[in-house]
C-alpha positions in Angstrom: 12.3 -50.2 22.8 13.8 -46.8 24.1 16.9 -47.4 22.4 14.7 -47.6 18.8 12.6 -44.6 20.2 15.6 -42.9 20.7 17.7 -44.0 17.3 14.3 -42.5 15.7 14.6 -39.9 17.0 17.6 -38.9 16.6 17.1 -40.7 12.6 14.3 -37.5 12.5 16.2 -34.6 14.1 19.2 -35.7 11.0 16.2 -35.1 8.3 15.1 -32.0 10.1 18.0 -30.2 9.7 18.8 -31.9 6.1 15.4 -30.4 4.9 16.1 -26.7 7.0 19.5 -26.9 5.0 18.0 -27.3 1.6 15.3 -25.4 2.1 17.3 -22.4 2.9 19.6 -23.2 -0.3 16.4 -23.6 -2.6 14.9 -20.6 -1.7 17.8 -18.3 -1.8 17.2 -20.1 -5.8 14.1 -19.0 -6.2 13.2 -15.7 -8.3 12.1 -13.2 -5.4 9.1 -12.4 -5.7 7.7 -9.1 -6.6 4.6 -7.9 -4.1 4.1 -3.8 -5.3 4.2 -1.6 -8.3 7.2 -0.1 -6.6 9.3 -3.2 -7.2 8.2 -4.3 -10.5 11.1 -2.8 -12.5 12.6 -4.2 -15.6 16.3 -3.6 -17.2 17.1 -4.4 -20.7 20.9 -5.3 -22.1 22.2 -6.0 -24.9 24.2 -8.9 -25.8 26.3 -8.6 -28.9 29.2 -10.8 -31.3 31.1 -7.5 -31.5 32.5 -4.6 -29.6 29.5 -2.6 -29.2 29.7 1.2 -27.6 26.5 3.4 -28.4 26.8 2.1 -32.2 26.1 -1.3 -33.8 26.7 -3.0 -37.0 26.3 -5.9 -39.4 29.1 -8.9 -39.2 31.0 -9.4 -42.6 29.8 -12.8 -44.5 26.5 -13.7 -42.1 23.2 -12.5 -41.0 24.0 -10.3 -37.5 21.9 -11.0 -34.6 22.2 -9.2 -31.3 20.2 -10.9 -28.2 18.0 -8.2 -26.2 18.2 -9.3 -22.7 15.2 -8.6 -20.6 15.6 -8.8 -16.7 13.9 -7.6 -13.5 15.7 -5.7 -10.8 17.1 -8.7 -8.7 19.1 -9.6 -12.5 16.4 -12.4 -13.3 15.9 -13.4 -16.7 11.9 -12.6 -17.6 10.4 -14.8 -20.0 8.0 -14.0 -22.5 8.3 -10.3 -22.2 7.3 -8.5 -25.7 10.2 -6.4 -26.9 9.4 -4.1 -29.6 11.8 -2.3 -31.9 10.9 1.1 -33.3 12.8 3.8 -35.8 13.6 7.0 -33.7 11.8 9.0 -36.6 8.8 7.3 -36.8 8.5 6.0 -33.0 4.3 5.0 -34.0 5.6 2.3 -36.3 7.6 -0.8 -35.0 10.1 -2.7 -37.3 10.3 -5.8 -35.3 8.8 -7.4 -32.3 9.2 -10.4 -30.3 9.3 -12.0 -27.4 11.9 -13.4 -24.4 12.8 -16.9 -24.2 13.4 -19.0 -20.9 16.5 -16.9 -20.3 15.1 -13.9 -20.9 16.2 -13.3 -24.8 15.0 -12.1 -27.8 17.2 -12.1 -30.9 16.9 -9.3 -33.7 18.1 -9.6 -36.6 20.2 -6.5 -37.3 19.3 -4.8 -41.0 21.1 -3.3 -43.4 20.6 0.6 -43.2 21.4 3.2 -46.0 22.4 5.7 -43.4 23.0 5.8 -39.6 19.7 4.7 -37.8 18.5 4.9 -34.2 16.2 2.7 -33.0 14.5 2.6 -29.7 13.8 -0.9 -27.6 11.2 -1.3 -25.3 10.5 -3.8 -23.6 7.0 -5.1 -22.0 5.0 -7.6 -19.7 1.5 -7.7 -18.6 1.2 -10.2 -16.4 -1.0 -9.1 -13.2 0.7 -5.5 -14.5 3.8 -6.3 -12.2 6.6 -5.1 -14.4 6.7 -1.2 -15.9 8.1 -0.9 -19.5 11.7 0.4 -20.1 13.3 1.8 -23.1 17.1 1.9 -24.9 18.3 3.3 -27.5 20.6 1.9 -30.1 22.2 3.4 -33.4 22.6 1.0 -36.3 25.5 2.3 -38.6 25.3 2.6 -42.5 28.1 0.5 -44.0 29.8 1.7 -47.2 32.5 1.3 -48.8 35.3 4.3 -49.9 36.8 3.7 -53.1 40.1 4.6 -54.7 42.0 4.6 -57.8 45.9 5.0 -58.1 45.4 7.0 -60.5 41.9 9.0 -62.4 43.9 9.6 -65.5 46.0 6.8 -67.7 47.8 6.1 -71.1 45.7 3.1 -72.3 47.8 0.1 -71.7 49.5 1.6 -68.6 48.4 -0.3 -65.5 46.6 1.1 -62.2 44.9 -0.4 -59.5 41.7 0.4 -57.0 41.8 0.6 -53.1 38.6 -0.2 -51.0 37.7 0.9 -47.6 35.6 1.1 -45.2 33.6 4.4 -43.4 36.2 4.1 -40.6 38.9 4.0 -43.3 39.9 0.4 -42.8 41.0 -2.2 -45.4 38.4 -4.5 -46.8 39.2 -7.7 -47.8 37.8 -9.3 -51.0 35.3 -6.3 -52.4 34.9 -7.0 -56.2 36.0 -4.6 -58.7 34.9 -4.3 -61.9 36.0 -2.5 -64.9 34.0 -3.4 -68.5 34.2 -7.2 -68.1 37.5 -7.7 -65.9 37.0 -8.0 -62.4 39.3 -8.1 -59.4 39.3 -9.1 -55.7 41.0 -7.0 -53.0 43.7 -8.9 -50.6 44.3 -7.8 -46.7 45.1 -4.2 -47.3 42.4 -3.2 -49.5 43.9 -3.6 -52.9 43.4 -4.7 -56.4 45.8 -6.4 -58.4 46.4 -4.3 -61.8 44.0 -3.8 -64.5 45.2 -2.7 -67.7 43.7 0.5 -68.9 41.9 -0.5 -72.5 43.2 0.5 -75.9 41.3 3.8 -77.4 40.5 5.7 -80.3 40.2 9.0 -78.6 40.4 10.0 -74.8 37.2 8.2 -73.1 36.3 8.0 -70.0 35.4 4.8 -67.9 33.2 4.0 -65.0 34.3 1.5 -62.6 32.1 -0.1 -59.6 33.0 -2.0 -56.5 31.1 -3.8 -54.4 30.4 -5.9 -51.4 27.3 -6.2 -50.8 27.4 -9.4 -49.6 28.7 -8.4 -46.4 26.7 -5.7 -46.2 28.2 -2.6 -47.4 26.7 -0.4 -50.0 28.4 0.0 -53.8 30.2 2.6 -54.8 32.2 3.6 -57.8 34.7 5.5 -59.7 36.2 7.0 -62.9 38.8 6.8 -64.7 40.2 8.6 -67.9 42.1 6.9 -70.3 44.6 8.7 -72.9 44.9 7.8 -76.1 48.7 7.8 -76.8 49.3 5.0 -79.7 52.7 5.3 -80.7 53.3 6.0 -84.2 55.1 2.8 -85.0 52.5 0.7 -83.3 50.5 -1.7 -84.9 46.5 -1.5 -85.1 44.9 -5.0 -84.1 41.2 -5.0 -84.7 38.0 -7.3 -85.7 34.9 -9.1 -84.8 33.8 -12.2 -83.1 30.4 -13.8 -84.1 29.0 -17.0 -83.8 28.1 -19.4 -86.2 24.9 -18.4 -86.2 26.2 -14.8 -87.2 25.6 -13.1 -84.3 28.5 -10.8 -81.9 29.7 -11.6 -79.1 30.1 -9.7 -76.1 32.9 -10.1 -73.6 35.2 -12.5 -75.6 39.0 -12.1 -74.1 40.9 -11.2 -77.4 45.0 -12.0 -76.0 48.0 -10.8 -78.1 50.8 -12.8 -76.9 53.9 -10.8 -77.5 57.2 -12.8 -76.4 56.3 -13.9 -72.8 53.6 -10.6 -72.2 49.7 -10.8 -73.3 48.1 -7.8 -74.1 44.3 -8.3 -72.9 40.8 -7.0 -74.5 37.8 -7.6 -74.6 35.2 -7.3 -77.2 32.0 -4.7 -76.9 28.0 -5.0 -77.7 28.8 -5.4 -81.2 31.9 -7.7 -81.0 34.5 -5.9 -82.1 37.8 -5.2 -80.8 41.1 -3.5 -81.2 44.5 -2.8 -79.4 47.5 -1.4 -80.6 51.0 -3.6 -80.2 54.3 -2.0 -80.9 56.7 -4.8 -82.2 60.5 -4.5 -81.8 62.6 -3.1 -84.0 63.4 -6.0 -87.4 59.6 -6.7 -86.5 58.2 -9.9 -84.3 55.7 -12.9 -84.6 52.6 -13.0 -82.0 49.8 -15.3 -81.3 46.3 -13.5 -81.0 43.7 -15.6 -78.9 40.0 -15.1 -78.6 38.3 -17.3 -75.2 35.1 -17.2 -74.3 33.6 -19.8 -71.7 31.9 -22.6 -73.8 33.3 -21.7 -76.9 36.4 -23.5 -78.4 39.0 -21.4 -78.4 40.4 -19.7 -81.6 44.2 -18.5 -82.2 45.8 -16.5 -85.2 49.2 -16.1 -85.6 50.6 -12.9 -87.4 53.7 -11.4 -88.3 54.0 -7.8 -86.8 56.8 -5.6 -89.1 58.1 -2.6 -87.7 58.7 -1.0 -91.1 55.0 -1.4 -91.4 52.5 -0.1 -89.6 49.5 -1.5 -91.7 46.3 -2.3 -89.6 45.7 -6.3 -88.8 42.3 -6.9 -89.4 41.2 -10.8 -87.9 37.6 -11.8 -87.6 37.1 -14.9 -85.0 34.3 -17.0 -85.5 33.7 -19.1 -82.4 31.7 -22.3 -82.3 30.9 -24.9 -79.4 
């Protein structure tokens, strides 16, 4: 019997100390608690998916979130704290408001501003009025895009190209360009591939646009002059498209194929079109296309002489 006593006892001192051991560990776990005013502090952080400073903005190609951390003085996530976002300028109305999960996060969805914006972030919780407020500030930056040409003046028919950047002069990949109904992607540095400066009667001046709005920048724009230099011994192109139902066309690609070069236009409100070609001397046969999408496409083929400098006049009519 003394020998059971004493195994038992000795069984008990064992779980003694197990349960003082993991005791100590589980309550060096535990959130301290927080027994006056004087303690109940909060801090707020922010987490975010890019290099953030004092400024913030949107990702390219998704919805940007940044998570508003919300923790007490001992670096404990509190949950369901109410975080409200307000503008700087009007600090009476909030924007957005929410609350901390489990670990202590709320996630905002960062917007789209049309010019650099502070906000201010407060965060809040009421329970048995332990924890004070606390405030940050946090400046969402305007993106917009800076737009180039290679050149504001051309001969029609000459070539340029545009250049896109960003606020902090950076390259920006992919922005669309348009000019009348062509339209061009930027690669890696920021760049269009050519457009062709349209064929004019007189000088005229054209507005082109480029966007990117889907990644958050704001549009701008340019212009550009073109010059009307048709050489003498050039050859006027010109005509309509219509349907079969009699009506223009807007936007049809009219293509001179000249040797192994094509010579682009397209037509305008009323469907008409024109370009000037100069063939080589003794004169030269070229093909003249006009595509539109879900329209067969139409071909002409003419002899251009350069003795004669006689208009061409071909009328498409384009049918399904």
């Amino acid at each position: 019997m003394k020998n059971k006593k004493s195994k038992l006892l000795k069984i008990g001192l064992v779980i003694f100390l197990l349960i003082g051991v993991f005791g100590t560990v589980f309550a060096d776990e535990a959130e301290p608690e927080i027994s006056n005013m004087t303690d109940a502090q909060m801090k707020l952080t922010i987490d975010s998916p890019i290099n953030w400073t004092s400024y913030l903005e949107p990702l390219p190609f998704q919805k940007s979130y940044i998570n508003i951390r919300v923790l007490n003085q001992f670096n404990y996530p509190i949950y369901d704290a109410i975080v409200h976002i307000y503008e700087l300028e009007q600090k009476q109305v909030f924007v957005w408001r929410g609350f901390t999960d489990k670990n202590g996060i709320a996630n905002w969805p960062i917007p789209n501003v049309d010019h650099d914006t502070t906000y201010i972030i407060k965060a809040e919780k009421f329970v048995n009025r332990k924890y004070r407020e606390c405030t940050i500030y946090l400046t969402v930056r305007n993106r917009y895009l800076k737009f180039f040409l290679s050149t504001n003046i051309v001969d029609e028919g000459k070539e340029f190209f545009g250049i896109v950047r960003d606020q902090d002069d950076l390259p920006i990949f992919m922005a669309i360009v348009k000019l009348n109904a062509e339209t061009r992607f930027t690669n890696n540095y920021g760049i269009t591939s050519a457009f062709k400066a349209p064929w004019v009667n007189k000088d005229t001046t054209f507005e082109i646009e480029t966007t990117a709005e889907f990644r958050g920048y704001d549009e701008n724009h340019s212009t550009i002059t073109v010059i009307n230099r048709a050489d003498p011994e050039s050859i006027k192109i010109y005509g309509q498209v219509r349907n079969y139902d009699f009506q223009p066309i807007k936007n049809v690609k009219i293509s001179v194929v000249k040797g192994s070069y094509s010579y682009d236009v397209y037509t305008d409100e009323n469907g008409d079109y024109f370009l000037w070609i100069t063939p080589k001397e003794g004169g030269e046969i070229v093909t003249i296309f006009a595509t539109y999408s879900g329209y067969s496409i139409k071909s002409e083929i003419r002899m251009l002489d350069s003795f004669n400098a006689k208009p061409i006049h071909i009328n498409f009519w384009l049918n399904y």
